[in-house]
C-alpha positions in Angstrom: 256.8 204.4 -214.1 259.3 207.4 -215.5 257.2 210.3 -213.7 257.3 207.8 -210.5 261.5 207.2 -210.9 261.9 211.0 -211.6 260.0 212.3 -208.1 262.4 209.4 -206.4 265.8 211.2 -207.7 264.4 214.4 -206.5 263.0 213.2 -202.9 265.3 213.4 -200.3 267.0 210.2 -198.9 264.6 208.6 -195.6 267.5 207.3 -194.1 269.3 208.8 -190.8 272.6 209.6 -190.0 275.7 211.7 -190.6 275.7 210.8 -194.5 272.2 211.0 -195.3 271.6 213.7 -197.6 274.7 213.6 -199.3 275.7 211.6 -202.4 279.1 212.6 -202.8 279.7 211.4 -199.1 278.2 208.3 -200.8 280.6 208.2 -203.5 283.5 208.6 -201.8 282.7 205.7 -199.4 281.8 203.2 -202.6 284.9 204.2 -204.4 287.4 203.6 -201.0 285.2 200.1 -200.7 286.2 199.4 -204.4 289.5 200.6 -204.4 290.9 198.9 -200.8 289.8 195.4 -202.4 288.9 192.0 -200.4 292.6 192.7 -198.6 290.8 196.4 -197.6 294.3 197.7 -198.3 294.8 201.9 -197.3 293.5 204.1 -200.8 296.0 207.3 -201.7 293.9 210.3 -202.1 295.8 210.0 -206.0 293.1 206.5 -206.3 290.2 208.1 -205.0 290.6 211.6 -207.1 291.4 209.3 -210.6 288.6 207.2 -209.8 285.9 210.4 -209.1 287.7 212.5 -211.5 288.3 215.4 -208.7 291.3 216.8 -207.7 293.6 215.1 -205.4 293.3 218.3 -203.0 289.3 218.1 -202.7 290.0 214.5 -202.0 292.2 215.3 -198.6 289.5 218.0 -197.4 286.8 215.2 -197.7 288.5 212.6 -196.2 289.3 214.9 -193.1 286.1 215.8 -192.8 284.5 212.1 -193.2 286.9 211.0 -190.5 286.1 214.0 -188.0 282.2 212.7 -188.1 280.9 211.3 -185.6 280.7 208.2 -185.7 283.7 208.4 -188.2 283.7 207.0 -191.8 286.7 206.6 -192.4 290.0 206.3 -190.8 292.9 208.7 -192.8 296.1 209.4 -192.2 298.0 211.9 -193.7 300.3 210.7 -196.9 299.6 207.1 -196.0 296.1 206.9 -196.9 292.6 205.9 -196.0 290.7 203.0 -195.0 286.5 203.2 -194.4 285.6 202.4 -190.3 283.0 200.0 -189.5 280.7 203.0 -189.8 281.5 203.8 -193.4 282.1 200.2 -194.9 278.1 199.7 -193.7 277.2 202.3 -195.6 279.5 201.6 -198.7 277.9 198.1 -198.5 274.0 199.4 -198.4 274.5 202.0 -201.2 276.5 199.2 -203.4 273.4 197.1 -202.4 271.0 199.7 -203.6 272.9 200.1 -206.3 273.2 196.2 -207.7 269.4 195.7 -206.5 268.5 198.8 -209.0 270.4 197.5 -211.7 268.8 194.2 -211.7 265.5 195.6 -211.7 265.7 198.1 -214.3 267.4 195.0 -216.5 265.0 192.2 -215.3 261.3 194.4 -214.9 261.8 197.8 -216.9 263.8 196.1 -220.0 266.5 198.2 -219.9 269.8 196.9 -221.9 272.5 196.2 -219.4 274.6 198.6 -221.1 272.4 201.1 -220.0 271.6 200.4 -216.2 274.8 201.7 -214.3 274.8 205.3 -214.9 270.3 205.2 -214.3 271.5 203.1 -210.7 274.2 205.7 -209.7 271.6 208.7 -210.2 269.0 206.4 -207.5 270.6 204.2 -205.4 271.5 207.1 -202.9 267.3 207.6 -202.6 265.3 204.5 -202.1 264.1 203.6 -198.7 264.2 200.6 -196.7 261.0 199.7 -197.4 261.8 200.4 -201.1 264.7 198.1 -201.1 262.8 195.5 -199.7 259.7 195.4 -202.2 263.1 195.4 -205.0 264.5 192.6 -203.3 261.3 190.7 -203.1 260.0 191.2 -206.8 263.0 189.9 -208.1 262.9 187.0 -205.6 266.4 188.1 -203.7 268.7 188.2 -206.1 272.4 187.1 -205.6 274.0 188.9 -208.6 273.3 192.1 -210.9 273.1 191.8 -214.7 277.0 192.1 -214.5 278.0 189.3 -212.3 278.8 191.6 -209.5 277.5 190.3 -206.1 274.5 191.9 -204.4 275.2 192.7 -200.8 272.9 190.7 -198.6 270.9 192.9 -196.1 274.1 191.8 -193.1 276.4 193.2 -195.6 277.9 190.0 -196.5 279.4 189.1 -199.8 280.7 185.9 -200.9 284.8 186.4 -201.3 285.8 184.4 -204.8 289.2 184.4 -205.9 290.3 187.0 -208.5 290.7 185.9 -211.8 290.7 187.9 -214.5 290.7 186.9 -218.4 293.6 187.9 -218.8 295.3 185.6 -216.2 294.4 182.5 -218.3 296.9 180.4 -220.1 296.3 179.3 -223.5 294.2 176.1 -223.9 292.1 177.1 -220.3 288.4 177.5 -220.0 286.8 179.3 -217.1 283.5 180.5 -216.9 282.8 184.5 -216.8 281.9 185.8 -213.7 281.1 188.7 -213.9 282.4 192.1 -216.2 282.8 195.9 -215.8 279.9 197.8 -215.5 281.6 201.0 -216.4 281.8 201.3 -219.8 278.4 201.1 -222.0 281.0 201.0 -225.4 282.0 197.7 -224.0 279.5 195.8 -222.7 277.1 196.7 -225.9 280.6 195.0 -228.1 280.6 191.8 -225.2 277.0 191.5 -226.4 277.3 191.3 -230.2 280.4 188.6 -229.1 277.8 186.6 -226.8 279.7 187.1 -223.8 278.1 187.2 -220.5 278.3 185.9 -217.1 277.7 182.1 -217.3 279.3 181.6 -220.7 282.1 179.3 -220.9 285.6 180.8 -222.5 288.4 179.2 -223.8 291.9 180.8 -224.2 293.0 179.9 -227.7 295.8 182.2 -227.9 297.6 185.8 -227.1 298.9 187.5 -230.0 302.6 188.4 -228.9 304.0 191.6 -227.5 301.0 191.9 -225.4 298.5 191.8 -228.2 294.6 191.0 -228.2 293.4 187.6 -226.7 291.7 184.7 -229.0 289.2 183.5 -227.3 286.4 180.5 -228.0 283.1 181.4 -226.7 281.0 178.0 -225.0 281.2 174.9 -227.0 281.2 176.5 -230.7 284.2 177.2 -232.9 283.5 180.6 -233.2 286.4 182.8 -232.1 286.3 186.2 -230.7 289.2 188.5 -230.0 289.7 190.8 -226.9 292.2 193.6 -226.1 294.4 193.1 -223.0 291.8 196.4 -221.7 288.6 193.7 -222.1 290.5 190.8 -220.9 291.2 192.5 -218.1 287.1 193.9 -217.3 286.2 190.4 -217.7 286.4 188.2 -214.5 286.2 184.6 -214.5 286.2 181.1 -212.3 288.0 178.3 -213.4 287.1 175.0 -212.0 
């Protein structure tokens, strides 16, 4: 299964168009989808450069030439920002499909810890096929969410729209379940694990230490308390019902 996942991150990708071929095209197109939100609000170039650690001048010179493509993927404008076009939010979608589908599989079939799965995802999910994403799909029975809580595109590009919560919204004495965490930081998710907190689990607010100070928190129906920085509380998203 390695030598088999090494020859796919050297293959070249099968599918046409103006971006295959190139995963920073990719990137940029995921990071404007991520940035712009569900409101898909304009991205500065100063966004996009912190989030791909690049400079904010590379960042203009890709975004003019993404939106002279034809078809375009993006639509900039000059010290206002960008936004992706039709074009470019499909593709955003399928790679951030690829990309959730891989996760999911290298957590659910190949073992890996979920701390571990992002960064082997973002080296692949710009190479799998169609057919490749399909036989994923299928194996783990059509997934809805990664190992994160993140939604998994479905293959129209849709994805359900819940309301923004984060932990660190809560009011003391409030329990919400987690949705979903960051993916970006192994440190993180390894230290959510030892606490037993993962999508599903039920958390209760106990209290926030004043002057903006960590966040007591009781994990599902036990007394044990946990406590997370406003940085956690804030990676942590949640539904309260």
């Amino acid at each position: 299964m390695a030598k088999f996942f090494k020859k796919l991150q050297q293959a070249p990708p099968t599918k046409t168009g103006a971006v295959s071929g190139s995963e920073a095209i990719d990137d940029y197109l995921k990071a404007i989808f991520q940035l712009s939100g569900r409101e898909e609000r304009q991205v500065s170039s100063t966004e996009i450069a912190g989030t791909l650690a690049i400079t904010a001048a590379s960042v203009t010179n890709m975004l003019q030439k993404l939106a002279a493509l034809e078809p375009a993927l993006v639509v900039y404008e000059k010290h206002r920002g960008v936004q992706l076009s039709k074009a470019g939010k499909k593709r955003a979608l399928e790679i951030i499909r690829h990309h959730r589908l891989l996760e999911t599989f290298l957590h659910q079939v190949l073992g890996y810890p979920w701390d571990e799965v992002h960064q082997e995802a973002e080296r692949l999910e710009h190479f799998i096929s169609e057919r490749f994403e399909e036989r994923i799909a299928a194996k783990l029975g059509n997934p809805e969410f990664d190992p994160h809580g993140h939604a998994i595109p479905a293959l129209d590009g849709s994805l359900p729209s819940p309301e923004p919560r984060t932990l660190s919204q809560l009011k003391p004495g409030q329990t919400a379940k987690v949705a979903s965490v960051s993916d970006k930081d192994p440190e993180m998710l390894r230290y959510l694990a030892t606490q037993g907190i993962r999508p599903g689990v039920r958390l209760t607010l106990s209290e926030q230490l004043p002057f903006k100070g960590a966040y007591q928190v009781r994990i599902g129906s036990s007394a044990r308390l946990a406590l997370l920085s406003l940085s956690l509380a804030e990676s942590i998203s949640v539904a309260v019902k």
